[in-house]
C-alpha positions in Angstrom: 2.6 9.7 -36.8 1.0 10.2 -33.3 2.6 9.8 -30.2 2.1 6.8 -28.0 0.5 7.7 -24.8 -0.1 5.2 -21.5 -3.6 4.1 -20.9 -6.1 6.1 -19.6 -6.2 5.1 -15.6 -2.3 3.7 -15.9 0.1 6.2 -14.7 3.9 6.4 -15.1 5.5 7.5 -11.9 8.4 9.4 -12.4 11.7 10.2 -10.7 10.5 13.4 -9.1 8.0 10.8 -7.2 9.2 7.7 -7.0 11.4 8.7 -3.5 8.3 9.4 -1.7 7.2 5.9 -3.0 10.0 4.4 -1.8 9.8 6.1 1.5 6.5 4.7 1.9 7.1 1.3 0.8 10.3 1.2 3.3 8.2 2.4 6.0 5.6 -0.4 5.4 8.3 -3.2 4.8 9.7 -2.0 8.8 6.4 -2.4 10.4 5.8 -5.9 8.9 9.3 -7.0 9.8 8.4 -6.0 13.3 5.5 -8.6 13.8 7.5 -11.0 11.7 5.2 -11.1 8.9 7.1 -12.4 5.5 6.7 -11.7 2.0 4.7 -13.8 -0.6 4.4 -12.6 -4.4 1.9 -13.6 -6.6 1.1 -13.1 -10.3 -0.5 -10.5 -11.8 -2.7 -12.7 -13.8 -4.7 -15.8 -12.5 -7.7 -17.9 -13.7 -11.0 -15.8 -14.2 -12.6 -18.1 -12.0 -10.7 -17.8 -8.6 -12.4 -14.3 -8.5 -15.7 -15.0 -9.0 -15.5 -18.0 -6.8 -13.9 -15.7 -4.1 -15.0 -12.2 -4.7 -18.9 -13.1 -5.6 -20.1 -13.2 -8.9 -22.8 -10.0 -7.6 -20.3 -7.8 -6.8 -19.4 -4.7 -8.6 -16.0 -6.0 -8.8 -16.4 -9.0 -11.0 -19.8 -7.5 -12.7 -17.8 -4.7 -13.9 -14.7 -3.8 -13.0 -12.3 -7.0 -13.8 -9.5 -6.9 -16.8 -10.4 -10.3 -18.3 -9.5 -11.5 -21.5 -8.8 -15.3 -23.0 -5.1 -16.1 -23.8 -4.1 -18.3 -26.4 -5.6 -21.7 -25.2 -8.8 -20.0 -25.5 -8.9 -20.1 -21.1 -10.2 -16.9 -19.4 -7.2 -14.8 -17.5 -7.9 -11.8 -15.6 -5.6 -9.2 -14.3 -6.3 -9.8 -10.7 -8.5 -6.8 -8.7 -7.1 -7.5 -5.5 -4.5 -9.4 -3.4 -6.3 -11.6 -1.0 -7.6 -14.5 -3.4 -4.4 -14.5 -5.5 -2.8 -14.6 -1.7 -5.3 -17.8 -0.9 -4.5 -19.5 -4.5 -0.8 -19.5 -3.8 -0.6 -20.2 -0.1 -3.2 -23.2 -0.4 -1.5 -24.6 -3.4 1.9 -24.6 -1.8 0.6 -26.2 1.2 0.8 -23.4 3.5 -2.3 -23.9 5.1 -2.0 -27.5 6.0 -1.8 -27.5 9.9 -0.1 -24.0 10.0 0.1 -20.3 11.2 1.5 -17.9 8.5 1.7 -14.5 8.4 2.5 -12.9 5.3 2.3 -9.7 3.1 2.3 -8.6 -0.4 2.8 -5.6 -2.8 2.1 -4.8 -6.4 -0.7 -3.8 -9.1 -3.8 -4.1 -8.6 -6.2 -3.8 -12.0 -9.6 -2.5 -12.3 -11.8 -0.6 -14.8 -13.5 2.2 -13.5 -13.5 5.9 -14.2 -10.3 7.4 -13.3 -10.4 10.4 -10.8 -7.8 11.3 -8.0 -6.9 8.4 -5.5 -8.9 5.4 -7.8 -7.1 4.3 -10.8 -7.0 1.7 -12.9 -3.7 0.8 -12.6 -3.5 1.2 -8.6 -0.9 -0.6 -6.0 -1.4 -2.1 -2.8 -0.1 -3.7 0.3 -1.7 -6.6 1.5 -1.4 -8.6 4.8 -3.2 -12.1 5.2 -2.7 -14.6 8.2 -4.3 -18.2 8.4 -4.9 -20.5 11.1 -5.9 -18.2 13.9 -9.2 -18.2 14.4 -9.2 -15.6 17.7 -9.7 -12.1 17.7 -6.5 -11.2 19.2 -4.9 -11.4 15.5 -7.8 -9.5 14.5 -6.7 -6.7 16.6 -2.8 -7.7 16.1 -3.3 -6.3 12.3 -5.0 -3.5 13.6 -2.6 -2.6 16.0 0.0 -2.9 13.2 -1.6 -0.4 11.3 -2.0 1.9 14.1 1.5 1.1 14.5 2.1 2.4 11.0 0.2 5.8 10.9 2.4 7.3 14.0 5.9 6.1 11.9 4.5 8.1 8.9 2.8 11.0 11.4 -0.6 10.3 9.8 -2.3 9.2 13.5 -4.3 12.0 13.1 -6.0 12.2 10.0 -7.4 8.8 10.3 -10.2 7.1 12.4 -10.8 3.3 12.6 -14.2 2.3 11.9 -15.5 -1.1 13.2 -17.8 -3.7 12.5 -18.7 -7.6 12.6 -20.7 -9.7 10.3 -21.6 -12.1 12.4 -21.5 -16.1 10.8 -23.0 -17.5 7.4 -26.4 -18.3 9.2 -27.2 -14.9 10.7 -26.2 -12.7 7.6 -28.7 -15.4 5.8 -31.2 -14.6 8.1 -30.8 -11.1 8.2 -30.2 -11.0 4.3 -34.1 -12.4 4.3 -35.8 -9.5 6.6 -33.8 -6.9 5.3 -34.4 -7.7 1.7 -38.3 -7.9 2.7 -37.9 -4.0 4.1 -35.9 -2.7 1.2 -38.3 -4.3 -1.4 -41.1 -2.5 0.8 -39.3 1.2 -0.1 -38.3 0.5 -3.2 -39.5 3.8 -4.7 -37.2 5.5 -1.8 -33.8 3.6 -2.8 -31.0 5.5 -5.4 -31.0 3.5 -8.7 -27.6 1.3 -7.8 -29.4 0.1 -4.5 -32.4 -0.9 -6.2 -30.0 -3.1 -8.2 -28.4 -4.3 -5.4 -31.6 -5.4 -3.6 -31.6 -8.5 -5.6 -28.3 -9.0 -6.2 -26.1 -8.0 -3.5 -28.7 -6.3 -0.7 -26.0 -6.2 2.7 -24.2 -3.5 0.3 -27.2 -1.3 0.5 -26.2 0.0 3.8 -23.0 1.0 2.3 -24.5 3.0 -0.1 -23.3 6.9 -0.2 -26.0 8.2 -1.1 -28.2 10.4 2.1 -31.3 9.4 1.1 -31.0 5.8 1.3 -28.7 6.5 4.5 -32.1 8.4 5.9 -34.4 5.6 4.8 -32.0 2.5 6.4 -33.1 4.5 9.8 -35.9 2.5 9.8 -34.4 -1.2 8.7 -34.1 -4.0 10.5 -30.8 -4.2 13.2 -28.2 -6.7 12.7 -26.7 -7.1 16.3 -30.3 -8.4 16.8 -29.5 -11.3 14.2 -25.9 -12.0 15.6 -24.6 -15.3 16.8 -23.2 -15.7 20.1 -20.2 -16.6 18.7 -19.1 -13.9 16.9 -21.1 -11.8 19.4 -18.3 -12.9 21.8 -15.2 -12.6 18.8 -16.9 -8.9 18.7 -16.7 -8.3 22.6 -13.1 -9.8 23.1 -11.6 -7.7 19.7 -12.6 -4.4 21.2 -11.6 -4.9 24.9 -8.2 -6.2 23.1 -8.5 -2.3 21.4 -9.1 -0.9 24.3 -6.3 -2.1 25.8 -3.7 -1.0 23.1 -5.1 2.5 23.5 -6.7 2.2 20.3 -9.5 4.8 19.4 -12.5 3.1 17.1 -16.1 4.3 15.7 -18.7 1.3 15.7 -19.9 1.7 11.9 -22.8 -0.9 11.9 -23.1 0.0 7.9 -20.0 -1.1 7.0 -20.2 -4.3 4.9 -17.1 -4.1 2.7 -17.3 -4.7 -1.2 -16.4 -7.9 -1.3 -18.6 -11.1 -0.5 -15.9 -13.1 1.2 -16.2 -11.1 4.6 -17.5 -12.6 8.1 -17.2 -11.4 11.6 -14.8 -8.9 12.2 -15.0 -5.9 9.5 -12.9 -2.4 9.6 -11.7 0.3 7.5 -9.0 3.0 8.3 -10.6 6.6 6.9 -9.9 10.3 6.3 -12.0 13.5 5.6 -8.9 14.7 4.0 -9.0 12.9 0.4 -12.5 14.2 -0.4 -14.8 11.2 -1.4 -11.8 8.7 -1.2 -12.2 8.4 2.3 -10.7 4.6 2.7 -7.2 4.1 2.9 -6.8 0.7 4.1 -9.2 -1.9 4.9 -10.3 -5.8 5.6 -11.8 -8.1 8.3 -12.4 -11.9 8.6 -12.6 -14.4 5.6 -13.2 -17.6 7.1 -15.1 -19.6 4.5 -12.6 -18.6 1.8 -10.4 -20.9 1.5 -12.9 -24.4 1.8 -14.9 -22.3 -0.9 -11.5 -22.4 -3.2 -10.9 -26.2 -2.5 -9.0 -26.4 0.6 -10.0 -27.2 4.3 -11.6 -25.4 6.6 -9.1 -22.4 7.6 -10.0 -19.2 9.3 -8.4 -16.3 7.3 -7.9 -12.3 8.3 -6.3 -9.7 6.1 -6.2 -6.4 5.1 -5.5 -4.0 1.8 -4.0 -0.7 1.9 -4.0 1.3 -1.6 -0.4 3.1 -1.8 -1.6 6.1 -4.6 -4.4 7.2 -2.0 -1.7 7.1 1.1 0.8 8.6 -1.2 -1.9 11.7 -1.6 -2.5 11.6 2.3 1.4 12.1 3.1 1.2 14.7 0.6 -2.2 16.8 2.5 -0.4 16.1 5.5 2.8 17.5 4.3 4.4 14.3 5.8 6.7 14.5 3.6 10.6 13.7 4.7 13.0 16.2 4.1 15.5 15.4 1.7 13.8 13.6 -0.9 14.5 12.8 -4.0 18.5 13.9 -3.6 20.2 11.7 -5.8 23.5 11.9 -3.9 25.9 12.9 -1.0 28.8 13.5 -3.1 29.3 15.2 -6.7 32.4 14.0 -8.1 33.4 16.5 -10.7 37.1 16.6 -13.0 39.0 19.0 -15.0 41.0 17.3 -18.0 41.8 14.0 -19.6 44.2 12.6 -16.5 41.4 13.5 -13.9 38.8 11.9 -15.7 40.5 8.7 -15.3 41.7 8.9 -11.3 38.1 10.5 -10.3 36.7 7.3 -12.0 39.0 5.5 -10.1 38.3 7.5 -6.6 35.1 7.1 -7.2 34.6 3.3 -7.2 37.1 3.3 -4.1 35.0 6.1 -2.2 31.6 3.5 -2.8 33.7 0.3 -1.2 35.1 2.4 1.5 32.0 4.4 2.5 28.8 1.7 2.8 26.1 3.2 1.8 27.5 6.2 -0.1 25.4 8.0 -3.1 27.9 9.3 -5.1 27.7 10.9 -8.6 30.7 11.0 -11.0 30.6 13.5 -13.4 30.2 12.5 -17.3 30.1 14.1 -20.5 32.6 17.3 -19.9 32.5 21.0 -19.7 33.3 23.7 -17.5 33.8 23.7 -13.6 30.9 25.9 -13.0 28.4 23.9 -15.2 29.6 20.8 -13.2 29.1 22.8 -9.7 25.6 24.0 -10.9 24.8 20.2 -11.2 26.1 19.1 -8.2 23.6 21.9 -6.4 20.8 20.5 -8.8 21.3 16.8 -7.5 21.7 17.9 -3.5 25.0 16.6 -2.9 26.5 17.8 0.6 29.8 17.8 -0.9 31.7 18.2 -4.3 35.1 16.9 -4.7 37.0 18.5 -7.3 40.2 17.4 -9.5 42.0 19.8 -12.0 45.6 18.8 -13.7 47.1 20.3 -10.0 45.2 18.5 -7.3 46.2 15.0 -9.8 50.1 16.1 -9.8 50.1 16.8 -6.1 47.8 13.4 -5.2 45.1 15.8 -3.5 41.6 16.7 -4.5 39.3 19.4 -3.3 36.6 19.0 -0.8 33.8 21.7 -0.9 30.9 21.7 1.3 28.0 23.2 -0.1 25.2 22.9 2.4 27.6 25.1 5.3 29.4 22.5 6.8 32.9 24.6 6.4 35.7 26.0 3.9 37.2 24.1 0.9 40.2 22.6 1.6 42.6 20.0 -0.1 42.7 16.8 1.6 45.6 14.0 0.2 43.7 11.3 -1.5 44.8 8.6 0.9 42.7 10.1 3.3 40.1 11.2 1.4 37.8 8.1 2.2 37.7 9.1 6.1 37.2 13.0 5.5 34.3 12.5 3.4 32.8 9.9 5.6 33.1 11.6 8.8 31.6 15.0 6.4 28.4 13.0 5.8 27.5 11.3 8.6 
């Protein structure tokens, strides 16, 4: 009988990765406690609906990416393909945007089908942050800032640039939409086959397109900033003095749209020449009209997504990687005979009360001194304490540094607690 295996685009992550994970996530969890940002979890599953009302119905998302299926009752369900509508659902149902500021932030799976290739899975995860009832552009640039913030705690400032754009209101992307769907019809014979799709469905995502060609030919289209309102003219203006002032370094990308069709005004994406074609590692901007579109009263919205497998590459190229990861303890507790076996136990439940904080290991299923040292090495322990039929006689057990910290020695076991503590600080 065949073997199992986990679906194609849905990896396992394993013990040898998982502490660089964790070191991640920890680091992202720090900076949102910083600007007082709390947590909100969703499901991983909501209505079909709530995307297509929220994502657009013309977007490559929901036209062929999305994980739906029909449960039981017969309803549609679908995996969700991103955080910020879930985020909308929960926080409008729950009356958290009645009359209210919030600032929160997510984590967890994200599900969409698309071919697999490095940094874009099918399974991916993401961190999310989404505030509601400011309407300004100095929280605009406060969730910029925190990101800034975030690439100098993980030494990434470097290998990322900030690229910047607004969208201006409802009215002037309508009127724009009109001219530059008139010059794009005009060169259709010019356009790759996905932007000639998109000309009648989804037309602003034409400038996004990748391909040089196109790029070459949008030379020639019409100009949005000649379409912008005053308004978010103004938002615009006041967002990058605010940048400015935080000493934060910005490319004005008047092509970038985003993928979604939820976005308004402010626009950016955080990106790196060092993941090959997977340039965006987080992004997001203004969703004002979001949340009357889902049912709820007029609430300006701003958020951003960051996908953890393409940051987990990045600390990877960037050999950002802390020292010490993935050692599964300080201290190896390892035993010689039936009498030992018990007190080490013993010890080494007293040794985690005592010590806060302590990673210790207590050897299990026998054999012989060396193969126990040879484990000890394996997990990274600083120290191995060792009891034999002699050291439980006398009340003493061995201490042995193994990363050059000193000589063995016997220590009494009433002051075994201290010694090790004061060894691993």
């Amino acid at each position: 009988m065949a073997s199992i295996k986990a679906i194609r685009g849905m990896h396992d992550i394993l013990p040898d990765q998982t502490p660089l994970w964790q070191f991640f996530e920890a680091k992202v969890k720090s900076v949102f406690d910083q600007y007082g940002y709390q947590e909100i979890r969703m499901p991983i599953a909501e209505k079909t609906d709530l995307f297509c009302r929220s994502i657009g119905e013309a977007t490559d998302v929901v036209e062929k990416e999305m994980y739906t299926f029909a449960d039981r009752n017969g309803d549609n369900m679908t995996l969700r393909p991103e955080g910020t509508a879930s985020c909308v659902r929960a926080a409008q149902e729950h009356g958290l945007t009645y009359n209210q500021v919030q600032r929160l932030w997510y984590h967890g799976p994200m599900f969409r089908y698309e071919r697999p290739q490095k940094g874009r899975q099918r399974q991916f995860h993401q961190f999310g942050a989404e505030v509601y009832g400011l309407e300004g552009p100095d929280v605009d640039a406060e969730l910029i800032i925190m990101t800034a913030r975030l690439w100098r705690e993980l030494g990434l400032q470097d290998a990322v640039t900030l690229q910047l754009n607004t969208l201006g209101s409802s009215a002037a992307r309508a009127a724009y939409r009109t001219d530059l769907v008139e010059f794009l019809q005009a060169n259709m014979q010019f356009l790759d086959a996905d932007s000639q799709r998109r000309v009648s469905t989804n037309p602003l995502r034409v400038l996004d397109s990748k391909n040089a060609n196109t790029q070459a030919l949008l030379d020639g289209a019409p100009d949005f900033y000649g379409y912008l309102d005053d308004e978010s003219r103004v938002h615009f203006e006041r967002l990058r003095e605010l940048l400015d002032a935080a000493g934060i370094v910005y490319q004005i990308n008047p092509r970038l749209v985003r993928g979604l069709d939820y976005y308004c005004k402010t626009v950016f994406e955080w990106v790196t020449d060092k993941l090959g074609s997977q340039g965006t590692v987080c992004g997001g901007g203004r969703y004002d009209g979001m949340i009357e579109q889902l049912g709820g009263k007029p609430t300006p919205a701003v958020g951003w997504a960051m996908g953890v497998e393409r940051m987990i590459l990045l600390l990877q190229e960037m050999q950002q990687e802390p020292a010490g990861l993935g050692q599964q303890a300080d201290v190896y507790l390892a035993h010689i005979g039936d009498g030992a076996s018990v007190r080490t136990m013993q010890l080494a439940e007293q040794l985690r009360t005592d010590i806060s904080g302590l990673r210790l290991l207590w050897h299990c299923g026998g054999g012989s001194l060396k193969n126990q040292m040879k484990k000890a090495d394996r997990c990274g322990a600083k120290l191995v304490l060792i009891m034999g039929d002699d050291e439980l006689a006398q009340g003493e057990i061995q201490i042995k540094p193994l990363q050059g910290q000193g000589e063995q020695q016997s220590i009494p076991l009433s002051k075994v607690s201290a010694h090790v503590a004061e060894l691993i600080k």
